[in-house]
N, C-alpha and C positions, 0 to 999 in steps of 0.2 A: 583409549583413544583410537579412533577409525581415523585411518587417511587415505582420501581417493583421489587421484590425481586426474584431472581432466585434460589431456594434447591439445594444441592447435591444430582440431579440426572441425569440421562442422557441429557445431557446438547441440543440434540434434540430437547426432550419433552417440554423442558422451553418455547417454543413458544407457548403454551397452556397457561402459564400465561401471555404472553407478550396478546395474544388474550383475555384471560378477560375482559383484565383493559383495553388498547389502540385500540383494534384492532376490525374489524368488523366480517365477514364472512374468515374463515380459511381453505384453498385452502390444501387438505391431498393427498399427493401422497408416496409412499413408498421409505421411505429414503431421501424424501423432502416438503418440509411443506413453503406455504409462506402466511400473511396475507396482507389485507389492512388496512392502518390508519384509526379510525372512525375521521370523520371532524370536531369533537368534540376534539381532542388531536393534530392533524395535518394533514398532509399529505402525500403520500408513501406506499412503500411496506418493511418489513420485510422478508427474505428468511431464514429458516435453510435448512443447505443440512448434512447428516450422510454421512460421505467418509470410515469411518469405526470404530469400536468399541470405537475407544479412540480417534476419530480424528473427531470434528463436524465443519460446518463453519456458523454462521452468519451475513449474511449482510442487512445492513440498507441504505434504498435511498428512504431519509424522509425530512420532515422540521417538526418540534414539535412546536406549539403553543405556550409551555411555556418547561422552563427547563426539562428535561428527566432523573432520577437517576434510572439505573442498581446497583441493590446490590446483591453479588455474594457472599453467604455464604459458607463457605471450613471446612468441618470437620476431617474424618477422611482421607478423599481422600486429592491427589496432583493435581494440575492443570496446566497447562499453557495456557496464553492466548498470541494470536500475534496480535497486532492489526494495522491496516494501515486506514489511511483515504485517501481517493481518492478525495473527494471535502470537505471544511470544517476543523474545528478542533474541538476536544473535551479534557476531562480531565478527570485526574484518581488522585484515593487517596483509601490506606487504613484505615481503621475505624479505628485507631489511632492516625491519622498524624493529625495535625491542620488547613491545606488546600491542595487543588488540585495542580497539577502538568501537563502543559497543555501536550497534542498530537497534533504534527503539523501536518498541510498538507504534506502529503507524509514523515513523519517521520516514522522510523521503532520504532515499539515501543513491548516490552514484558514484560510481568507481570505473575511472575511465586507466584502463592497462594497457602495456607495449611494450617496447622495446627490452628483450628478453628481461622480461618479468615475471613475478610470482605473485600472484595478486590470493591470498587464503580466508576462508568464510568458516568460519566454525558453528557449527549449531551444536547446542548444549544438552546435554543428556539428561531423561527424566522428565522431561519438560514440553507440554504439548507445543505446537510448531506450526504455523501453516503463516509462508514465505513463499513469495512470486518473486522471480528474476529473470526479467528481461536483458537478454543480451544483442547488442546491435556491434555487428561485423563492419567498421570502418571503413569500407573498401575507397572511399573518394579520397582518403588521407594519403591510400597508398599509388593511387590511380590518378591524380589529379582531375579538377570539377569538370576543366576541357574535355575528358574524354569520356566524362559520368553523363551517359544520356537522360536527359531530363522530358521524358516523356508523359508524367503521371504527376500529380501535384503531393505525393506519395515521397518522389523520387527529388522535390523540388526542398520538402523535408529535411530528408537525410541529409540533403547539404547544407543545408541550417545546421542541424544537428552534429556533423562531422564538426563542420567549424567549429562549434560552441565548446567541443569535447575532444578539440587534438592533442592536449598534453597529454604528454607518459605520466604513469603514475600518479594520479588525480584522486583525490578522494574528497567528494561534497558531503556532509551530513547537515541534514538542514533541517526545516521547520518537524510538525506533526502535519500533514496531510488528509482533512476528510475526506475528501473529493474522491482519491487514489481508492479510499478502502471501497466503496463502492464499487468500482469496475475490477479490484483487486479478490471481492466475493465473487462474481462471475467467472474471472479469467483462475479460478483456483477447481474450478470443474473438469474431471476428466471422464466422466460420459457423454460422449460424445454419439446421438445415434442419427437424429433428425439432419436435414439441411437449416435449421432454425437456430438447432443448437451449435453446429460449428459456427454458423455466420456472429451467434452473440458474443460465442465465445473469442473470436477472432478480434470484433467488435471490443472485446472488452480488455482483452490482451492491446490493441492500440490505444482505447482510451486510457488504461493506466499509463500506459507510457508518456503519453501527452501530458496526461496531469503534470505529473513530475518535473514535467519537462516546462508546465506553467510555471510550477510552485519553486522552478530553479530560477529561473527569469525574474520572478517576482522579487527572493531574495536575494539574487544579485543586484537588481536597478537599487531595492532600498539599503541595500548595506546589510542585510542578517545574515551574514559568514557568521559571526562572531553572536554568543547569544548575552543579552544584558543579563541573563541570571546563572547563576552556578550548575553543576549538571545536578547535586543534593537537590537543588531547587526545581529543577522540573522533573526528578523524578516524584515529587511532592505534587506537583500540579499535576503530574501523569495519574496517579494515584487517584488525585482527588476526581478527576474526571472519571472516570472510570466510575468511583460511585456515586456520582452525581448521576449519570446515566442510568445507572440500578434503582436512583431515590428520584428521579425526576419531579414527583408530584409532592417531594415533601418539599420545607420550607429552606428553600435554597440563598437564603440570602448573604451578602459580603461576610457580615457578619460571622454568620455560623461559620461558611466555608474558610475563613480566616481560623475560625477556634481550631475548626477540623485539618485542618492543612499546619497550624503552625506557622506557619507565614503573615504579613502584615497585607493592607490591603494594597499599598504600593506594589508590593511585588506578587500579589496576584493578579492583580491586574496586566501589569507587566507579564507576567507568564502567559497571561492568556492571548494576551496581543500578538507576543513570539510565535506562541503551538499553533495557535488556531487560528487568529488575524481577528480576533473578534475581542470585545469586552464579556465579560462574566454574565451580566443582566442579558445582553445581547445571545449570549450561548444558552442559556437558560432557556429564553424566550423561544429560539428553534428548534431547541430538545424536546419540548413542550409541546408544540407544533407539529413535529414529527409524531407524536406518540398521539396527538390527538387522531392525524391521520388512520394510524392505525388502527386505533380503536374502532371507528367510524365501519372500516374494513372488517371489522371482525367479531362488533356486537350491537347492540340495538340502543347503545346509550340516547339520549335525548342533548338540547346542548346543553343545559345547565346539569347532567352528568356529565358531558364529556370536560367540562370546566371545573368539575370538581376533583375529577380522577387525573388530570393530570397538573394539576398545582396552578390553577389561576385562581384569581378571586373577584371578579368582576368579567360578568359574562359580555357587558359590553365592549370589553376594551378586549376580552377574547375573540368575537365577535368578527372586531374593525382589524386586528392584526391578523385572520386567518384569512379573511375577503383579500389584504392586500397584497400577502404571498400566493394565495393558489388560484383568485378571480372568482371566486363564488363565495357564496356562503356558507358557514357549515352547516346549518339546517337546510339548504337545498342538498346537498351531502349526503348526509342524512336519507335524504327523502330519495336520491337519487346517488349510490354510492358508484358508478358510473362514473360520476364527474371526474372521480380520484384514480381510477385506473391507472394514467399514467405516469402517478406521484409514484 
């Protein structure tokens, strides 16, 4: 077991200890810092990026050797951290509690710390790894709003966000999050050479945040603290999604994925409403949709191949539900892959 201890300070600079202990030759650029793993602790890159005073991002796209403890000590300052894993899971616990409490793949997860606290994130050894964590510096908790200049609608944020996230010692784990993974593969980028590429990656670094920051809103208005299913149970629906995503074009029905999963179809359903906010038929149908895009992009199917290769069976009704999510049709697509650009 590695243990790195991160101070209350510019949550930046911490990459200076992460580089002592794990890390080899530390790559310094202004407002972004990333190291490599020495091959003695694992494998990988660490990135910080500073998006601004009270707003830092670091991502890990690593395998560690052996267990990984981040210990995040909180004294007079407030914190929040967002954290999303992109491939992999890990686990969080503070210096109190008697054990860890995991981070799924693609869960939205926040841990708001203070009041001398230890707030600890383990990443697990052996095990590929790629984890964004957004940390936002509280400063209007300790400064009151009065004298928080609200200048920028940036700045009008934070104090939504202050409020929403003043308790010590908080920890949300909530839904599965698509949205998040999205700008969470951008904002996991530490080449940085273009002005194109900082502005996305900056860009991507605040839309994760946002996400998260919907998908907490959402599940607080409707009540999803608490999950109707067991955690056996959605690591079963975790699962099965994942190869659903691999099999998309085969025959995806309740059915099957009920044989395949072990589950009944009440509580697939259920599971799916929780993770994703969608029904199964519903998830299917956009996976499907997705991957037609793709193709489109990437070979010269006609439509009644793009309809066969990814699991429909009725070119018409493929048709009328790709006109209504993207406003063309996919044989104008086709003819003009242009249209999709900015799918």
């Amino acid at each position: 077991m590695v243990n790195i201890e991160f101070l209350e300070i510019d949550m930046f600079e911490n990459i200076s200890n992460l580089s002592k202990i794990i890390g080899t030759e530390i790559y310094r650029e202004k407002c972004h810092n990333y190291l490599i793993i020495d091959s003695k602790y694992g494998s990988g890159i660490i990135a910080a990026s500073k998006i601004t005073d009270t707003i830092t991002n670091l991502s890990f796209d690593v395998m560690f050797n052996d267990d990984v403890e981040l210990s995040f000590f909180t004294n007079k300052l407030h914190y929040v951290d967002f954290i999303y894993c992109l491939e992999g899971t890990i686990a969080h616990k503070f210096n109190y509690a008697p054990g860890y409490e995991r981070i799924n793949f693609r869960q939205n997860a926040i841990i708001s710390r203070g009041n001398n606290s230890k707030s600890i994130i383990k990443f697990p050894g052996n095990v590929p790894l790629r984890v964004n964590i957004i940390t936002y510096q509280n400063v209007v908790s300790s400064i009151g709003v009065n004298e928080f200049k609200i200048n920028q609608l940036q700045d009008r944020a934070l104090v939504k966000l202050s409020h929403t996230f003043s308790q010590d010692n908080y920890r949300y784990l909530g839904r599965i999050c698509f949205k998040t993974a999205v700008y969470a593969q951008q904002a996991l980028k530490h080449m940085l050479e273009s002005s194109s590429e900082i502005l996305f990656k900056e860009a991507a670094i605040l839309n994760t945040l946002a996400s998260q920051l919907e998908r907490h809103r959402e599940d607080t208005e409707s009540n999803y603290s608490e999950a109707p299913i067991r955690p056996s149970e959605i690591d079963k629906i975790i699962a099965l999604e994942i190869f659903m995503n691999n099999n998309i074009s085969e025959d995806l029905t309740v059915e099957r994925l009920v044989a395949l999963s072990g589950l009944n179809a009440a509580k697939l359903q259920m599971g799916f409403k929780y993770l994703f906010n969608t029904t199964v038929s519903c998830y299917v149908r956009e996976k499907r949709l997705d991957k037609a895009v793709n193709l489109i992009k990437e070979t010269e199917f006609n439509v009644s191949e793009l309809v066969y290769s990814v699991g429909f069976t009725s070119r018409s009704y493929f048709t009328k539900i790709f006109k209504e999510r993207y406003g063309v049709l996919p044989s104008q697509c086709i003819t003009n892959p242009n249209l999709l650009m900015a799918v």
